[in-house]
C-alpha positions as protocol buffer text, in pm:
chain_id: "A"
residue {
  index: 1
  type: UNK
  ca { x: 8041 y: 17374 z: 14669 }
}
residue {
  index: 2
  type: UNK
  ca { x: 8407 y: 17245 z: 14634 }
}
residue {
  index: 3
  type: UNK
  ca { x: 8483 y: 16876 z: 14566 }
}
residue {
  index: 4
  type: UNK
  ca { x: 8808 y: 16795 z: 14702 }
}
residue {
  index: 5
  type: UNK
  ca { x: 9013 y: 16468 z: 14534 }
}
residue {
  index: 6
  type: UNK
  ca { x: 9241 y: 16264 z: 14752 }
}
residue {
  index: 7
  type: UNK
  ca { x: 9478 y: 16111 z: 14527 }
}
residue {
  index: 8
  type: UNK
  ca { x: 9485 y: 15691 z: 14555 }
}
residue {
  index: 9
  type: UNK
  ca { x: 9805 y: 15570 z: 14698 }
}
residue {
  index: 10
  type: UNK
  ca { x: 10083 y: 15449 z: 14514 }
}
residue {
  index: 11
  type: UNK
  ca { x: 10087 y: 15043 z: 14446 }
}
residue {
  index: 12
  type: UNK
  ca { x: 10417 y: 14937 z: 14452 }
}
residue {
  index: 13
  type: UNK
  ca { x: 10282 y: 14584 z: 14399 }
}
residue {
  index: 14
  type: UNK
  ca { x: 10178 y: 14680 z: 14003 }
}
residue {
  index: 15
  type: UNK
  ca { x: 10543 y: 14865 z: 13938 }
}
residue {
  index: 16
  type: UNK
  ca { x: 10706 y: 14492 z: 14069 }
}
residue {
  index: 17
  type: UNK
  ca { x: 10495 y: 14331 z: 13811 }
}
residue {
  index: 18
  type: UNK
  ca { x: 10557 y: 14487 z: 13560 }
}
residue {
  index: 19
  type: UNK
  ca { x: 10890 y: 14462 z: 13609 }
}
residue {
  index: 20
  type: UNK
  ca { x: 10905 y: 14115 z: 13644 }
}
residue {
  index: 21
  type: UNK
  ca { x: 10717 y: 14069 z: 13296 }
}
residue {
  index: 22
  type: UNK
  ca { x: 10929 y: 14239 z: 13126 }
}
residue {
  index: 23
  type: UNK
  ca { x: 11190 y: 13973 z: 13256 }
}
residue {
  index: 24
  type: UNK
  ca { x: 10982 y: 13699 z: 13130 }
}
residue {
  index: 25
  type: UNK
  ca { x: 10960 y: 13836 z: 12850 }
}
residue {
  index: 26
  type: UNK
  ca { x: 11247 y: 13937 z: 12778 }
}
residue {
  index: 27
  type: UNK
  ca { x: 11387 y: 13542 z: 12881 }
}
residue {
  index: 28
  type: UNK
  ca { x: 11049 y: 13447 z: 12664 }
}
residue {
  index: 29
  type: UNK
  ca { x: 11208 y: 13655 z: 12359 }
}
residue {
  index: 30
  type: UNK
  ca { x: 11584 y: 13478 z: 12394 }
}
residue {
  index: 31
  type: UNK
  ca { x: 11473 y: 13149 z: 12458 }
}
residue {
  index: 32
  type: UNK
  ca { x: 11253 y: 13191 z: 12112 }
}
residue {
  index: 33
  type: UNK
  ca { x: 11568 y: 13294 z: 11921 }
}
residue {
  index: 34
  type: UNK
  ca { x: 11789 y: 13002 z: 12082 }
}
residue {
  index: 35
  type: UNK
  ca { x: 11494 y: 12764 z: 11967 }
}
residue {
  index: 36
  type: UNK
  ca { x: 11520 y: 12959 z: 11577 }
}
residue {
  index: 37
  type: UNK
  ca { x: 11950 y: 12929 z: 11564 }
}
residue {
  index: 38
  type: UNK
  ca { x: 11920 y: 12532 z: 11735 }
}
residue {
  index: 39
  type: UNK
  ca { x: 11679 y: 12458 z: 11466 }
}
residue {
  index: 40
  type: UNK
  ca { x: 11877 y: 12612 z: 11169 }
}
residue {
  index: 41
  type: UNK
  ca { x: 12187 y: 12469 z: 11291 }
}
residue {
  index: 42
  type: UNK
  ca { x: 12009 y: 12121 z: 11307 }
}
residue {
  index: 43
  type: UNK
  ca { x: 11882 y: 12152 z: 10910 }
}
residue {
  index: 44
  type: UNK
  ca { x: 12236 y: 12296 z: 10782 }
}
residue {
  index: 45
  type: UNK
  ca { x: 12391 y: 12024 z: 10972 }
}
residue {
  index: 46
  type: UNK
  ca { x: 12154 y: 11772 z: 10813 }
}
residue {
  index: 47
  type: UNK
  ca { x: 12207 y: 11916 z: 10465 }
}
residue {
  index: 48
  type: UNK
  ca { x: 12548 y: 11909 z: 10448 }
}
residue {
  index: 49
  type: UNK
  ca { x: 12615 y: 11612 z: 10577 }
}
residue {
  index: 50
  type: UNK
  ca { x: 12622 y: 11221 z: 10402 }
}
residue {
  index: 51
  type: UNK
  ca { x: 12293 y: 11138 z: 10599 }
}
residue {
  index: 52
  type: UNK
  ca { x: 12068 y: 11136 z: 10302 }
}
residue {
  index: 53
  type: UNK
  ca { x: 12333 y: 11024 z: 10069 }
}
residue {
  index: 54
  type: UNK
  ca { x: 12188 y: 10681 z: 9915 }
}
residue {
  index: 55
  type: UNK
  ca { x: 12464 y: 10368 z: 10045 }
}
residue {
  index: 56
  type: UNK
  ca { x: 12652 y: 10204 z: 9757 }
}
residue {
  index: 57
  type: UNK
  ca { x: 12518 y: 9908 z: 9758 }
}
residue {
  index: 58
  type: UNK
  ca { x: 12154 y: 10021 z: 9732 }
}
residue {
  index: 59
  type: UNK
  ca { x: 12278 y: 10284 z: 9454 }
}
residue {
  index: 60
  type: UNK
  ca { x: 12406 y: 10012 z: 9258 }
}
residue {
  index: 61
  type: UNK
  ca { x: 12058 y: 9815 z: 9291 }
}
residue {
  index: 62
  type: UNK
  ca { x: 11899 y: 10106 z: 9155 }
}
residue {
  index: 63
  type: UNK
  ca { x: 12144 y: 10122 z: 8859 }
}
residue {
  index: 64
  type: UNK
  ca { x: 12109 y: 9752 z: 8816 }
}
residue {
  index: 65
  type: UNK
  ca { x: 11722 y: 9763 z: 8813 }
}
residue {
  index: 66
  type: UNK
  ca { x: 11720 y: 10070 z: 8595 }
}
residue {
  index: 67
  type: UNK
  ca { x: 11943 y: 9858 z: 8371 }
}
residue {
  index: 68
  type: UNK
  ca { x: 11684 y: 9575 z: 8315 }
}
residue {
  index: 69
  type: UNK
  ca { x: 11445 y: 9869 z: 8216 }
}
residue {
  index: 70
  type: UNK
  ca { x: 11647 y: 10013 z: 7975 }
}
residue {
  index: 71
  type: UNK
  ca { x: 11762 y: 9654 z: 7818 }
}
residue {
  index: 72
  type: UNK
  ca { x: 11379 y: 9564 z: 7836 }
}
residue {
  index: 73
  type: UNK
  ca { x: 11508 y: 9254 z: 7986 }
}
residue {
  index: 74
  type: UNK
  ca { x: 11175 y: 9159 z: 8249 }
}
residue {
  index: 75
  type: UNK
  ca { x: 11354 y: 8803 z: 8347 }
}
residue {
  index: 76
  type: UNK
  ca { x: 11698 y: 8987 z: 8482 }
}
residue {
  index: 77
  type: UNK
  ca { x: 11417 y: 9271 z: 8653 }
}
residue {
  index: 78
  type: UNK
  ca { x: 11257 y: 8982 z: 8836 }
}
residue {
  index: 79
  type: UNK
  ca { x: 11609 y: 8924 z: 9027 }
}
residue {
  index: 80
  type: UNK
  ca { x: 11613 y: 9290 z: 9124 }
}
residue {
  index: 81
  type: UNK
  ca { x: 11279 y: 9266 z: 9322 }
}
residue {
  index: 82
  type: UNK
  ca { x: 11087 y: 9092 z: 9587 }
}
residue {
  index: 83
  type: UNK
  ca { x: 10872 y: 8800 z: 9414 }
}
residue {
  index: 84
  type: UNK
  ca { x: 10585 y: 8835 z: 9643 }
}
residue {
  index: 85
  type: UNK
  ca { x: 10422 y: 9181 z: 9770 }
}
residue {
  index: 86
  type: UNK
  ca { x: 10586 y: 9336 z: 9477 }
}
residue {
  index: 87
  type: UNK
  ca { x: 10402 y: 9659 z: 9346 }
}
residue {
  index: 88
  type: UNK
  ca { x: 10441 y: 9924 z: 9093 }
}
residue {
  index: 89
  type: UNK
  ca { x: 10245 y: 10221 z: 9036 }
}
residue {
  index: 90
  type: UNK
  ca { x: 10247 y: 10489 z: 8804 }
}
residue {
  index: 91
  type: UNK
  ca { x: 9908 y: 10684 z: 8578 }
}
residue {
  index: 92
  type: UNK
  ca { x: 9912 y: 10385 z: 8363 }
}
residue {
  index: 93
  type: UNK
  ca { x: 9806 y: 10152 z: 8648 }
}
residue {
  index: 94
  type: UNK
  ca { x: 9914 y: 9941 z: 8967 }
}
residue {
  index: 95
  type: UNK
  ca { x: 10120 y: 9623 z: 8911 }
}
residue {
  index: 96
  type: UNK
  ca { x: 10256 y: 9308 z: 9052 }
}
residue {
  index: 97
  type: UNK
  ca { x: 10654 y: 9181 z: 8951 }
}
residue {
  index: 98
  type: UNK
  ca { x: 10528 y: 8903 z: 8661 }
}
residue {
  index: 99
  type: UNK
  ca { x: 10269 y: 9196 z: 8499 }
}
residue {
  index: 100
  type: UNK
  ca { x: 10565 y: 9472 z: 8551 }
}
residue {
  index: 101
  type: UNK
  ca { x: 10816 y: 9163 z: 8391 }
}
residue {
  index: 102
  type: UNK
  ca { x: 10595 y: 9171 z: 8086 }
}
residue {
  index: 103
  type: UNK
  ca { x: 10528 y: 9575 z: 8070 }
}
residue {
  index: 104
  type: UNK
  ca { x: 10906 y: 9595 z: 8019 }
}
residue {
  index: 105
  type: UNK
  ca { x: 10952 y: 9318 z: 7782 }
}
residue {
  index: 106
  type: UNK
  ca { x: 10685 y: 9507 z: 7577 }
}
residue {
  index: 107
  type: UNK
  ca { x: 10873 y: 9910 z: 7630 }
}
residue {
  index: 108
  type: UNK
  ca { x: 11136 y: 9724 z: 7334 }
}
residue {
  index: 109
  type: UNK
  ca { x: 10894 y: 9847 z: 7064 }
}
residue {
  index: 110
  type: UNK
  ca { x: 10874 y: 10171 z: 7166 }
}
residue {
  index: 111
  type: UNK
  ca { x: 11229 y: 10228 z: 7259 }
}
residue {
  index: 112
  type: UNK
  ca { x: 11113 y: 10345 z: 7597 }
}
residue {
  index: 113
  type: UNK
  ca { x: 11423 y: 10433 z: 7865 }
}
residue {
  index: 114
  type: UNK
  ca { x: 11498 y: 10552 z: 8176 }
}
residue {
  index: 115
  type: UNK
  ca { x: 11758 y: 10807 z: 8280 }
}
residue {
  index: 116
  type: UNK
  ca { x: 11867 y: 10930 z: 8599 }
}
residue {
  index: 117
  type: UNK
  ca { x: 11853 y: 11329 z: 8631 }
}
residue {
  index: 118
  type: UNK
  ca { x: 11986 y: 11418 z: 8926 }
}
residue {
  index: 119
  type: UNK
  ca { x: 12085 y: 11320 z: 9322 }
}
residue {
  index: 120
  type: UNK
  ca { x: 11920 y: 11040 z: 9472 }
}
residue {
  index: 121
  type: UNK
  ca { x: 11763 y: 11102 z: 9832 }
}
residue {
  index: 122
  type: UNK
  ca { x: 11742 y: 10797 z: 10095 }
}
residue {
  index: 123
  type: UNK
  ca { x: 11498 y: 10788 z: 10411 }
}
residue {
  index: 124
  type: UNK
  ca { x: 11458 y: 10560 z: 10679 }
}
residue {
  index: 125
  type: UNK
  ca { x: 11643 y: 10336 z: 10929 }
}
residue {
  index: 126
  type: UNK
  ca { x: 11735 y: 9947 z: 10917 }
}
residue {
  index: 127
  type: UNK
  ca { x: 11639 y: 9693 z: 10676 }
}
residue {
  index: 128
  type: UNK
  ca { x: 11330 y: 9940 z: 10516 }
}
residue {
  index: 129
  type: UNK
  ca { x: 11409 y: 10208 z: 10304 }
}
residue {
  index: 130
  type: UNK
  ca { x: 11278 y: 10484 z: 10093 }
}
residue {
  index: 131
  type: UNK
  ca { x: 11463 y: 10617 z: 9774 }
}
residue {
  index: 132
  type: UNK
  ca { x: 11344 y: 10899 z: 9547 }
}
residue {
  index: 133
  type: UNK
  ca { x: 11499 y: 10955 z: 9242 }
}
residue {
  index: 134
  type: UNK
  ca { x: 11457 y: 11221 z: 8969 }
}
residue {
  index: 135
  type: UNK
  ca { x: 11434 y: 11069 z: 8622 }
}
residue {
  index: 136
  type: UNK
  ca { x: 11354 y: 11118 z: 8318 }
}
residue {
  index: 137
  type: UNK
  ca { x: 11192 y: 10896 z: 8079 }
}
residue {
  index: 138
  type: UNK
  ca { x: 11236 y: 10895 z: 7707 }
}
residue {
  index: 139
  type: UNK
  ca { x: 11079 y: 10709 z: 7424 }
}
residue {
  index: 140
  type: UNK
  ca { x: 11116 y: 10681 z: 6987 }
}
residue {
  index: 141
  type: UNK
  ca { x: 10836 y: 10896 z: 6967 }
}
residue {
  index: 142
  type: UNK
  ca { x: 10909 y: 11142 z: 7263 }
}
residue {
  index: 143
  type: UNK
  ca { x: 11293 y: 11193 z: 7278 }
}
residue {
  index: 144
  type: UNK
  ca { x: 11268 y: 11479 z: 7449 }
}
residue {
  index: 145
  type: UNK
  ca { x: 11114 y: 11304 z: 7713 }
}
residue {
  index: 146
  type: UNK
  ca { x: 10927 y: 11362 z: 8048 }
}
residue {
  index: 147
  type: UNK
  ca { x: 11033 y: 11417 z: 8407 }
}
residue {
  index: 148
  type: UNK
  ca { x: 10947 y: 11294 z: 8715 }
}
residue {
  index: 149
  type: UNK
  ca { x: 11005 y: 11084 z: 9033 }
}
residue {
  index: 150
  type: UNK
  ca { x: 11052 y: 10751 z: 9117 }
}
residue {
  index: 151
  type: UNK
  ca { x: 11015 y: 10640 z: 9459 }
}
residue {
  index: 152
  type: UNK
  ca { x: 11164 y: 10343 z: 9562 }
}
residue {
  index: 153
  type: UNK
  ca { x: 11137 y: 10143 z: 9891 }
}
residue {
  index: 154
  type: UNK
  ca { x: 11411 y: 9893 z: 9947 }
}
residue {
  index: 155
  type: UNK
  ca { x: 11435 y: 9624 z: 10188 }
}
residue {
  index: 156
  type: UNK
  ca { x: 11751 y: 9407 z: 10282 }
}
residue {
  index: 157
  type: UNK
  ca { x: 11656 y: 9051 z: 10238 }
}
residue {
  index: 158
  type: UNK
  ca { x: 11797 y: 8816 z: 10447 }
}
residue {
  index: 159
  type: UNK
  ca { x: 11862 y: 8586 z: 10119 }
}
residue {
  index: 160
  type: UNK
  ca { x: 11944 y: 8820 z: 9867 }
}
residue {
  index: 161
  type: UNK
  ca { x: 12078 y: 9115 z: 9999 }
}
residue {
  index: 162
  type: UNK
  ca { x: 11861 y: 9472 z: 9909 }
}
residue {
  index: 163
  type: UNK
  ca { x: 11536 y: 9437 z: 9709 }
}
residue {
  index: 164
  type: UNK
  ca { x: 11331 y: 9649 z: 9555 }
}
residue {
  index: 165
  type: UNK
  ca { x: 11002 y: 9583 z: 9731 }
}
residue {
  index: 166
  type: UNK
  ca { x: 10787 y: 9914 z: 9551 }
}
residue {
  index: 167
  type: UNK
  ca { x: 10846 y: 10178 z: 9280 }
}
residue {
  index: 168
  type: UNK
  ca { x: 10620 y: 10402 z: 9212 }
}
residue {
  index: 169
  type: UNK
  ca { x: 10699 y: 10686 z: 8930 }
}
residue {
  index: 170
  type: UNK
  ca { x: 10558 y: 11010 z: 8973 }
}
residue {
  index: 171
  type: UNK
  ca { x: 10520 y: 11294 z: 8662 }
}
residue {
  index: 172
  type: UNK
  ca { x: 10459 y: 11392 z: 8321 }
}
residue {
  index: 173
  type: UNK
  ca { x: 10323 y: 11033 z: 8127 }
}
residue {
  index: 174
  type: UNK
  ca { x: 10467 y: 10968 z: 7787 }
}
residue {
  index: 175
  type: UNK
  ca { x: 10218 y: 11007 z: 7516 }
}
């Protein structure tokens, strides 16, 4: 007994298909890499440009309110800040403006200072905005000093021009 086979018909259907998938994905595959080169463009654009760059007039608030740190001079810090809603942080604790005032009055002893280490970097858009700022701080006992952050946020006062509303330092503690 012989078992004959009729072979199925062809389905033209399935070859149009698969054609048009590879279309898609081949449109799938280029729209990918035109998402990958738009991107990259957008960050080197952003990188090189001045967007981040901190303004001049909040660069020299920074400076100034460094300045009152490094003079240990809390009454000239209390002009460089917002007198209520004030707040530092750092390990040691979490402080309003008067308590900060004092902190630095006290950093004379110890011959504490702050020094800037490197580019500044600004976020955010109208009167609110965030600084960080790579530091170092150095003391009699520590010279050598520690590194870390301090992250500002600024706010343009309507009164007295930029504020520093917040500073919180980030990094190694003096010991």
């Amino acid at each position: 007994m012989s078992t004959t086979f009729d072979t199925p018909p062809v389905d033209h259907k399935l070859e149009e298909a698969q054609r048009s998938n590879r279309w898609l994905i081949a449109a799938v595959v280029v729209l990918a890499i035109a998402v990958v080169a738009l991107g990259a463009w957008m960050i080197n654009d952003l990188m090189a440009s001045d967007a981040s760059a901190v303004p001049t007039e909040i660069a020299t608030l920074l400076d100034d309110y460094a300045g009152t740190w490094n003079d240990h001079d809390g009454d000239a810090f209390l002009g460089y800040v917002r007198d209520t809603g004030y707040v530092h942080s750092s390990y040691g604790g979490t402080y309003n403006a008067a308590e900060t005032a004092d902190i630095i009055d006290g950093w004379e002893a110890y011959g504490y200072r702050i020094e800037v280490t490197g580019e500044s970097l600004i976020v955010g858009e109208g009167s609110t905005k965030w600084v960080v700022q790579p530091n170092r701080v150095t003391s009699n006992a520590n010279p050598d000093g520690v590194v870390g952050f301090s992250i500002f946020s600024v706010a343009d006062s309507s009164d007295d021009g930029w504020v520093v509303t917040r500073h919180a330092y980030v990094g190694a503690m003096l010991r």
